[in-house]
ZAMI-279138 format. One line per 2 residues: their letters; for each residue x, y, z of N, C-alpha, C. Coordinates in pm, 1 decimal. Last residue first. Layout:
a) X/Y/Z/X/Y/Z/X/Y/Z; ...
//
This chain:
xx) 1715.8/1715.8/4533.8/1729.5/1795.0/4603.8/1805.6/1858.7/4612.2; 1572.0/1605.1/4304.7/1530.6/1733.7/4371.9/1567.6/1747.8/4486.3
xx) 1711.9/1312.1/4356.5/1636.6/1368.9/4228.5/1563.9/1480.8/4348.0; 1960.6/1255.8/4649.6/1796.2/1227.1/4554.4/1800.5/1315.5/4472.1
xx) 2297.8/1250.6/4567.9/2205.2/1318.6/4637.3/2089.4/1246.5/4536.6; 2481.3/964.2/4556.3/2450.0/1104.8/4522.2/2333.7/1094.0/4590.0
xx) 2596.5/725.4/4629.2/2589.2/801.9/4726.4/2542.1/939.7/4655.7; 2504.5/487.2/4470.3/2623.3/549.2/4430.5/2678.3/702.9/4529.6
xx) 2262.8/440.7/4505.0/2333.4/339.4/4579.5/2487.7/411.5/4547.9; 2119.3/711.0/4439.9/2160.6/673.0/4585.5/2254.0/559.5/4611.6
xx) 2154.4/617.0/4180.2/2191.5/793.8/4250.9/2228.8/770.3/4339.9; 1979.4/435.1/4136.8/2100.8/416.2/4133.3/2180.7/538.8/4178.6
xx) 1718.9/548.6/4218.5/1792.9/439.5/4318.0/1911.1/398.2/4296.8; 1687.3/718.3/4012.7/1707.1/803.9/4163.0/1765.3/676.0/4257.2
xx) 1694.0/536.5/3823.3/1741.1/648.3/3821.9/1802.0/686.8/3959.4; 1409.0/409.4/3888.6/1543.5/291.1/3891.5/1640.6/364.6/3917.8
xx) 1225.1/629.1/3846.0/1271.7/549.5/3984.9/1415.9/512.8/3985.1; 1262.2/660.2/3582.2/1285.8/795.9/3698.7/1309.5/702.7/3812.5
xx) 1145.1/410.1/3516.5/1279.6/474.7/3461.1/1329.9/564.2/3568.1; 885.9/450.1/3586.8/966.4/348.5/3651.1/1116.5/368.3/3618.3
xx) 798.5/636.0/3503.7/806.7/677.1/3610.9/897.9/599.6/3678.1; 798.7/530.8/3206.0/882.2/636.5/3242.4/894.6/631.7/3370.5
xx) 604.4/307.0/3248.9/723.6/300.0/3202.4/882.4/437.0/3225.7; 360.4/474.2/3271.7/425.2/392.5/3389.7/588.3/362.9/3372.5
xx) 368.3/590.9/3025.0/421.4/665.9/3151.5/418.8/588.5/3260.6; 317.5/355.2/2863.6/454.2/418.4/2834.7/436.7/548.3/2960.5
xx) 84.0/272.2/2984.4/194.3/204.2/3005.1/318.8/333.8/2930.7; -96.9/475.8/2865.1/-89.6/489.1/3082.2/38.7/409.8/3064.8
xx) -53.2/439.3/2623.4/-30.4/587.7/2678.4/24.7/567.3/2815.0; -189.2/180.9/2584.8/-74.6/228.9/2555.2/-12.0/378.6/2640.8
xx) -445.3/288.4/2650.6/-373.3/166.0/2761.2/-224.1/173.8/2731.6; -526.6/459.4/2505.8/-515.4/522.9/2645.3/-440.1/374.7/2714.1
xx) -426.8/466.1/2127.5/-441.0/396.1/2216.4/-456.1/406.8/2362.4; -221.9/654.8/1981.1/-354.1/653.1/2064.5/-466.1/610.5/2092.5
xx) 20.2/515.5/1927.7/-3.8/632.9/2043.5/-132.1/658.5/2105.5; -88.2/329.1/1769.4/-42.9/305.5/1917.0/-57.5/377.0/2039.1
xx) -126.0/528.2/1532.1/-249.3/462.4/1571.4/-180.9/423.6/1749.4; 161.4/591.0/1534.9/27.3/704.6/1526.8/-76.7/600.7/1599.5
xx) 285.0/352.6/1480.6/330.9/448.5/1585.3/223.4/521.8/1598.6; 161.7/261.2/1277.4/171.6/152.7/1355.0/223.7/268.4/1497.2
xx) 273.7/497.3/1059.7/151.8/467.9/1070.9/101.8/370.1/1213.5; 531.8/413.4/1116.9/487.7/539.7/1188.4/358.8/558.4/1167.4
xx) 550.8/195.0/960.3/599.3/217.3/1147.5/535.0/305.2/1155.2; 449.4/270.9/743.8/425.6/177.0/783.7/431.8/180.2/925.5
xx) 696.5/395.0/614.2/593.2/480.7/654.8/451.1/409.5/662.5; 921.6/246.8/608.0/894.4/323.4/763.3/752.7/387.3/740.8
xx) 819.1/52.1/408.2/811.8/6.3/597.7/816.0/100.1/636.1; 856.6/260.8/200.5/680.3/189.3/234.5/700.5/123.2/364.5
xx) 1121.8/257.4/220.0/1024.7/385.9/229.6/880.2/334.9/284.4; 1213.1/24.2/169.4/1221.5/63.6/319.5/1164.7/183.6/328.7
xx) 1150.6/2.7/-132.8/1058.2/-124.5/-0.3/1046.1/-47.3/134.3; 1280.1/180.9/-211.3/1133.1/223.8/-214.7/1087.3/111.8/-108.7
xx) 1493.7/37.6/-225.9/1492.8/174.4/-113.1/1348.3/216.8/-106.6; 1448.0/-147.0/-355.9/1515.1/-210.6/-193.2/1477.9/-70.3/-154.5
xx) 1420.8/-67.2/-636.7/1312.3/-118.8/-541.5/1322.5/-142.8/-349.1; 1687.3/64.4/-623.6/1571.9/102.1/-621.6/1483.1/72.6/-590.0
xx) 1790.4/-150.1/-661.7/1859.0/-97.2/-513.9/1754.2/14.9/-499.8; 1716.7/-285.7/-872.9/1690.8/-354.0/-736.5/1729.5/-287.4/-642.5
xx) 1796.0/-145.6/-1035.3/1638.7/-165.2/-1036.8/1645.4/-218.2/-893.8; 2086.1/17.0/-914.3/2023.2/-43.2/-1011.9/1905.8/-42.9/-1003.5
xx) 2215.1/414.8/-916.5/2129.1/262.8/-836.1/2110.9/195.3/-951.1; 2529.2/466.5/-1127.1/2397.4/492.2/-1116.0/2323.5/340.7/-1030.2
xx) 2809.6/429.4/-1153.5/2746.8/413.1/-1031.0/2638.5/413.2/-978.2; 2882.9/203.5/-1464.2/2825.8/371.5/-1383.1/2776.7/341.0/-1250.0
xx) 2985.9/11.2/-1565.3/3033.6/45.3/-1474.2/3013.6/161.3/-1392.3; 2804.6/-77.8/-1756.6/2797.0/-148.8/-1635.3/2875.4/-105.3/-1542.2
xx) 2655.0/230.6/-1934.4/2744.3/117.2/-1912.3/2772.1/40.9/-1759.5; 2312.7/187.1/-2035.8/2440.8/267.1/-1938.8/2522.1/147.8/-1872.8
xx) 2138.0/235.7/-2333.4/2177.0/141.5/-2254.5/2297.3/227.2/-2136.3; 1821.2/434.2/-2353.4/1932.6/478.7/-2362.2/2027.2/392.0/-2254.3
xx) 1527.9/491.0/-2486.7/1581.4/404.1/-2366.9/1718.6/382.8/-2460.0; 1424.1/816.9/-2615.6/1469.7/710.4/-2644.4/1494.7/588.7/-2518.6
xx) 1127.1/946.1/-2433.7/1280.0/977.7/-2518.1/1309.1/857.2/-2519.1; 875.7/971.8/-2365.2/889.5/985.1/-2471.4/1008.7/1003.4/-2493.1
xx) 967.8/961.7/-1985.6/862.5/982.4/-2108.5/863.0/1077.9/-2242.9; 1324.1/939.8/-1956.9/1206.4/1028.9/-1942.2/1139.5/982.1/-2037.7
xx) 1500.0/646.9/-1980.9/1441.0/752.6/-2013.3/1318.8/812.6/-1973.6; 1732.5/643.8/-1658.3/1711.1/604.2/-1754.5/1606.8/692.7/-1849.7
xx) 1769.2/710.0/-1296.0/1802.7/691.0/-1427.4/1707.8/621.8/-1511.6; 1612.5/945.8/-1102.9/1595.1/836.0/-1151.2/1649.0/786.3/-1288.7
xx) 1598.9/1265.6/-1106.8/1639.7/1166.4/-1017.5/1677.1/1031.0/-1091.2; 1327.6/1322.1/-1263.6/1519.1/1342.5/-1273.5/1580.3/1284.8/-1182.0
xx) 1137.5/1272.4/-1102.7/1174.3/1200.3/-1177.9/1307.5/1195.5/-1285.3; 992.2/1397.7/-862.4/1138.4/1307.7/-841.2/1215.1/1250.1/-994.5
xx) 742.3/1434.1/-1008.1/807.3/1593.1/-937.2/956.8/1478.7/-953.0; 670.4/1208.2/-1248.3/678.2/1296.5/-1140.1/754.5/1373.6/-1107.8
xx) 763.1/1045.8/-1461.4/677.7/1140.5/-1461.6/667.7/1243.4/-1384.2; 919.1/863.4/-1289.2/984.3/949.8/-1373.7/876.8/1076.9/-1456.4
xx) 712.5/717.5/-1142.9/772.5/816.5/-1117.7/875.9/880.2/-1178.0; 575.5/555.1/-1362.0/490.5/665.9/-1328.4/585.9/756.3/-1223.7
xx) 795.4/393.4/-1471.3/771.8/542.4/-1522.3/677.1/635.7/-1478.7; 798.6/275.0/-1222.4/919.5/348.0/-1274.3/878.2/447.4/-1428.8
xx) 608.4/160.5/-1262.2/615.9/207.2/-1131.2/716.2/301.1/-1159.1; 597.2/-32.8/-1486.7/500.2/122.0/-1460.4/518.8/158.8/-1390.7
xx) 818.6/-156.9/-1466.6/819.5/-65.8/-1538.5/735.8/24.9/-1522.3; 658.2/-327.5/-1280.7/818.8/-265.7/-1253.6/837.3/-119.1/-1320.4
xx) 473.7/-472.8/-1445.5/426.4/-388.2/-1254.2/583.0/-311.7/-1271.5; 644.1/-577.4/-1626.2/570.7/-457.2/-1668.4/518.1/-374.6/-1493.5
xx) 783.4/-737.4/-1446.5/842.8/-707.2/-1541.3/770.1/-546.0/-1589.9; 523.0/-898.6/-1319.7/633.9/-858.9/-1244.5/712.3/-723.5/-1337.7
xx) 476.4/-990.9/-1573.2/367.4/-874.1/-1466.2/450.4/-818.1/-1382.0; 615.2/-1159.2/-1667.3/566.5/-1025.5/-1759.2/545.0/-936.3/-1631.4
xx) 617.0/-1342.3/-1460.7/749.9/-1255.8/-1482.2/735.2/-1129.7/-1535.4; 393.9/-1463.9/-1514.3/407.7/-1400.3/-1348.4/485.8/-1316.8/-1382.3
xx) 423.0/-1578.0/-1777.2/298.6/-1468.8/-1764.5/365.5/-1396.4/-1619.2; 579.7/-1772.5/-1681.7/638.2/-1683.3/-1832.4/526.3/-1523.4/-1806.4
xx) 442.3/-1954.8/-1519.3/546.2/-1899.0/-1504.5/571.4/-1762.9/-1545.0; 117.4/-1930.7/-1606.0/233.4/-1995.7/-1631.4/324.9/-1916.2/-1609.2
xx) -134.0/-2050.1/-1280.6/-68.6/-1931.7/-1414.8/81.0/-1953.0/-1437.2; -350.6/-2245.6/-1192.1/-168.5/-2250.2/-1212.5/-171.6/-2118.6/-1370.0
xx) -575.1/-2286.1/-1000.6/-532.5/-2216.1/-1098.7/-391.9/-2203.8/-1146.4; -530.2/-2442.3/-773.4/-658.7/-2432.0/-799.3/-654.4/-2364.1/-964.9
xx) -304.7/-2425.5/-583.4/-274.6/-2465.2/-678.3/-393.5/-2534.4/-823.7; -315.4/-2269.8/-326.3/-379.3/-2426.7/-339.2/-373.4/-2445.4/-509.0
xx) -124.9/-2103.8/-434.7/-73.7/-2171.0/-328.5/-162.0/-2247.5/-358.7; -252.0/-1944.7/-642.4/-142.7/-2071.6/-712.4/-99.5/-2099.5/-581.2
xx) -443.0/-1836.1/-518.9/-478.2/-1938.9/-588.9/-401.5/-2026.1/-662.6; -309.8/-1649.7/-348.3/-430.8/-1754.9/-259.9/-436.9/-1874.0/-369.8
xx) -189.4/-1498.4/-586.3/-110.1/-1542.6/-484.2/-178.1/-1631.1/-452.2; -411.4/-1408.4/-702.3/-386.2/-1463.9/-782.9/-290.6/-1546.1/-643.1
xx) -522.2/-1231.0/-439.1/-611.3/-1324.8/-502.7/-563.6/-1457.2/-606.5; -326.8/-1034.6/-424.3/-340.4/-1105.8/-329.3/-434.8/-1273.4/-376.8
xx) -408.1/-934.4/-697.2/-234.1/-1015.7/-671.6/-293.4/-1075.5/-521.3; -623.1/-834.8/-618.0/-594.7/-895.3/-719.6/-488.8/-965.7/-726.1
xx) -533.5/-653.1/-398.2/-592.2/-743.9/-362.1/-657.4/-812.3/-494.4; -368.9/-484.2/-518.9/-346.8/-522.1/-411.4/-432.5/-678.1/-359.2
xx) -535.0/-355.3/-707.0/-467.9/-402.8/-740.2/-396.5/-498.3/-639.1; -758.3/-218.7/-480.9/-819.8/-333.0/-601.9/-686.7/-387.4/-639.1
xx) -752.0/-44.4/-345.5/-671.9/-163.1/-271.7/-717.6/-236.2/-404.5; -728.2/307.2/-267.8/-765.5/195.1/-432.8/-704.4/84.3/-334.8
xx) -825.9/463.8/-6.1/-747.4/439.9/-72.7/-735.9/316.2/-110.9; -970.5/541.2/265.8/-1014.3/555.2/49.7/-945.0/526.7/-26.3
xx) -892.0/521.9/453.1/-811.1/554.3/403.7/-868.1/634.6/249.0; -1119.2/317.0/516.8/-1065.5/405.4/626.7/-1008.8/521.2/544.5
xx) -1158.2/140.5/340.4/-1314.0/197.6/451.9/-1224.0/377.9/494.5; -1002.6/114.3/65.3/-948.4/116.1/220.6/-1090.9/213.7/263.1
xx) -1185.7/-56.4/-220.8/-1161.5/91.2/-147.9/-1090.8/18.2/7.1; -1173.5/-209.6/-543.9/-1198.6/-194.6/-380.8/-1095.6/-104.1/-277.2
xx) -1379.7/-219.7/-749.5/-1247.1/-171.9/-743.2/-1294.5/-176.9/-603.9; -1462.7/-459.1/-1087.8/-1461.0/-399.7/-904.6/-1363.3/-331.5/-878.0
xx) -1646.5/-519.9/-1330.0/-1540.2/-394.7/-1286.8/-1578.6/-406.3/-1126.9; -1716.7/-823.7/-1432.9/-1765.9/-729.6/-1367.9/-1641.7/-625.2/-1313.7
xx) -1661.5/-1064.5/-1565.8/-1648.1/-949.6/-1624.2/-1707.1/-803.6/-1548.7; -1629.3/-1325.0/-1402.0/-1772.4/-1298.0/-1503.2/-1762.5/-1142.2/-1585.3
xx) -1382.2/-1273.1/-1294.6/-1416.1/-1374.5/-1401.7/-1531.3/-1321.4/-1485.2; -1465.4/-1087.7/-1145.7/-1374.7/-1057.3/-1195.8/-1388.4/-1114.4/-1343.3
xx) -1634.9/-1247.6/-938.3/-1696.9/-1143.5/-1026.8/-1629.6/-1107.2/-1077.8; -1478.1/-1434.2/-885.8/-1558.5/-1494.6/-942.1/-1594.5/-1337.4/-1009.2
xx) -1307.3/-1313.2/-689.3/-1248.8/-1327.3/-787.0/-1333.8/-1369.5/-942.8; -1472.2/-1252.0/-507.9/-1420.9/-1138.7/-596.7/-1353.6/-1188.8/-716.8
xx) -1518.3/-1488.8/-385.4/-1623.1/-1420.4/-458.0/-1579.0/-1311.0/-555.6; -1242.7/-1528.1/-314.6/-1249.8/-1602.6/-379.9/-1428.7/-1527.3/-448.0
xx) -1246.6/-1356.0/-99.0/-1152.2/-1278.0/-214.6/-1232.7/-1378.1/-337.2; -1599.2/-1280.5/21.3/-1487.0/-1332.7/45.0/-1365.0/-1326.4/-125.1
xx) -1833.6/-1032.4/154.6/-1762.7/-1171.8/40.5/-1630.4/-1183.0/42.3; -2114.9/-914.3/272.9/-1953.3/-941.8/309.0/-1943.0/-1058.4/177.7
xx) -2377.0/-685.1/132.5/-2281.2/-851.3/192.2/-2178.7/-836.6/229.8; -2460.9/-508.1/-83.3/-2476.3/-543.6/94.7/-2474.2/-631.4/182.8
xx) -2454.3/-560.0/-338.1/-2505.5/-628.3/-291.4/-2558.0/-622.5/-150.3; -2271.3/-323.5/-302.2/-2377.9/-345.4/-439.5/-2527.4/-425.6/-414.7
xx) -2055.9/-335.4/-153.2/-2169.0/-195.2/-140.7/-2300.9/-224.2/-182.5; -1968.7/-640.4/11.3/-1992.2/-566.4/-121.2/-2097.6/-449.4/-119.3
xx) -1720.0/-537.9/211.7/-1805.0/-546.2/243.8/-1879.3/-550.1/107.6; -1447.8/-793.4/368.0/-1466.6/-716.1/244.4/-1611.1/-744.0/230.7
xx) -1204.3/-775.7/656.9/-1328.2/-831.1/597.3/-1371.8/-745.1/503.7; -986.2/-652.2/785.1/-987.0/-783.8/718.6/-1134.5/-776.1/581.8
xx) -1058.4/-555.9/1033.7/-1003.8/-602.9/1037.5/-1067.4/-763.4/906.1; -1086.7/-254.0/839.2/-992.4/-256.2/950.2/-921.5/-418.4/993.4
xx) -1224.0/-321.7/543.2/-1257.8/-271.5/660.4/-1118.4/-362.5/766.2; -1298.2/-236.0/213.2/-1173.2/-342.7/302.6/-1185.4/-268.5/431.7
xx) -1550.2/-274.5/-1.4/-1493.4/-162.0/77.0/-1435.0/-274.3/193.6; -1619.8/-244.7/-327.9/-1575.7/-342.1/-232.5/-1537.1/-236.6/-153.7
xx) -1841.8/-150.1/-576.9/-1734.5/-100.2/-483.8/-1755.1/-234.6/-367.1; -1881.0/-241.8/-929.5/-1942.5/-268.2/-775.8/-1771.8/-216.5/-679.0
xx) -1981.8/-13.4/-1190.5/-1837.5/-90.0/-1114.5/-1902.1/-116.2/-1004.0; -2160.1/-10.3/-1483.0/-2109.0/42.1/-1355.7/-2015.1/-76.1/-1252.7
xx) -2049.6/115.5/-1824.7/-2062.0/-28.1/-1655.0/-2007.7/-7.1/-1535.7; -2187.2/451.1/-1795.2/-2079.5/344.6/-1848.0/-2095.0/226.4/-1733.7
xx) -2477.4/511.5/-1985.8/-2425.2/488.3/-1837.9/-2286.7/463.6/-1839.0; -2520.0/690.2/-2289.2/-2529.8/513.2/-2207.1/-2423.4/558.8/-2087.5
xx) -2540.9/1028.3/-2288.3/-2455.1/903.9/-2288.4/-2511.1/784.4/-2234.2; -2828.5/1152.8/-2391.0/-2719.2/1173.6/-2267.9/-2658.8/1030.2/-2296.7
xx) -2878.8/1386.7/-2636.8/-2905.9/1269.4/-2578.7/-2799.0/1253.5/-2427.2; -3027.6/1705.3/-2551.8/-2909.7/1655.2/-2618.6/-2937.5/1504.9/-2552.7
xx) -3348.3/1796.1/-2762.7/-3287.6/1764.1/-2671.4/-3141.6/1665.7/-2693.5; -3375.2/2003.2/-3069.2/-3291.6/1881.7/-2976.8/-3263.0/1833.6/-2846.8
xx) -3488.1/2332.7/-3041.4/-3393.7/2231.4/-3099.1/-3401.4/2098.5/-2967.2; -3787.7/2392.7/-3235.2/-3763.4/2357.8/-3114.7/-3585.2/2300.0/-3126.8
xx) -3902.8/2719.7/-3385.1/-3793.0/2596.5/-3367.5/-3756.9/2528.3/-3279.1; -4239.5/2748.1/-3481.2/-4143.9/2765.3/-3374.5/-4036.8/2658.3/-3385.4
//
């Protein structure tokens, strides 16, 4: 009888410890079932461990976010000094991937310069095309408003918020009907 093969199954790949960033602040490790602090993260970074850390709320990747937050914490106490020349690359390349991962995209005619896989093509200094910076300036005020209105959603519902913005109204309607009258018009309904 021919038996064939069981198929082998792949080595695992290294598994990644999930960090999960909760509402206010605090980072929970899944792995361990701790709270730790950036400076622990940073240590498991060091030792070669894959973390990626999640918004609790959102699910949404905060690992890069809070890697730069981490490098930031550590050239203020000045515990780690990364050289200049390196910050700029990152800066430099963070730029570039941002800009080609949306020239990839649905928007990405839009956006001067080259589409993935065509030449980079210089444009003269006098085209009206945005620069990098009026680009980044408009993407900054994209990420604030949709920031406010995140800060607007959650507010709204809030019930202490709510009762004050209709106290607030009623008091409006008042002030209203008392300037009506000091001006001799008639009251509100009648």
């Amino acid at each position: 009888m021919d038996s064939k093969p069981e198929p082998v199954a792949p080595p695992p790949e290294h598994a990644h410890r999930i960090i999960k960033r909760y509402s206010n602040r605090k980072l929970y490790d899944t792995k361990d079932s701790r709270y730790v602090t950036l400076l622990q993260i940073a240590e498991m970074v060091r030792s070669g461990e894959e973390v990626q850390i999640i918004d609790n709320n959102t699910k949404e990747d905060l690992t890069e976010v809070t890697l730069a937050q981490i490098i930031y914490e550590e050239q203020k106490t000045h515990s780690r000094n990364v050289p200049l020349q390196t910050l700029k690359e990152l800066i430099h390349a963070r730029t570039e991937k941002v800009l080609a991962d949306l020239r990839e995209g649905p928007i990405g005619r839009l956006i001067p310069g080259p589409k993935p896989g065509e030449e980079k093509v210089e444009v003269p200094a006098k085209d009206s095309k945005p620069t990098l910076v009026d680009q980044a300036k408009e993407k900054l005020e994209e990420v604030q408003h949709n920031l406010d209105e995140r800060v607007r959603t959650i507010l709204s519902s809030f019930r202490p918020f709510q009762q004050l913005q209709l106290e607030v109204k009623r008091l409006n309607e008042r002030i209203e009907e008392l300037e009506r009258r000091l001006k001799g018009g008639p009251p509100n309904g009648a």
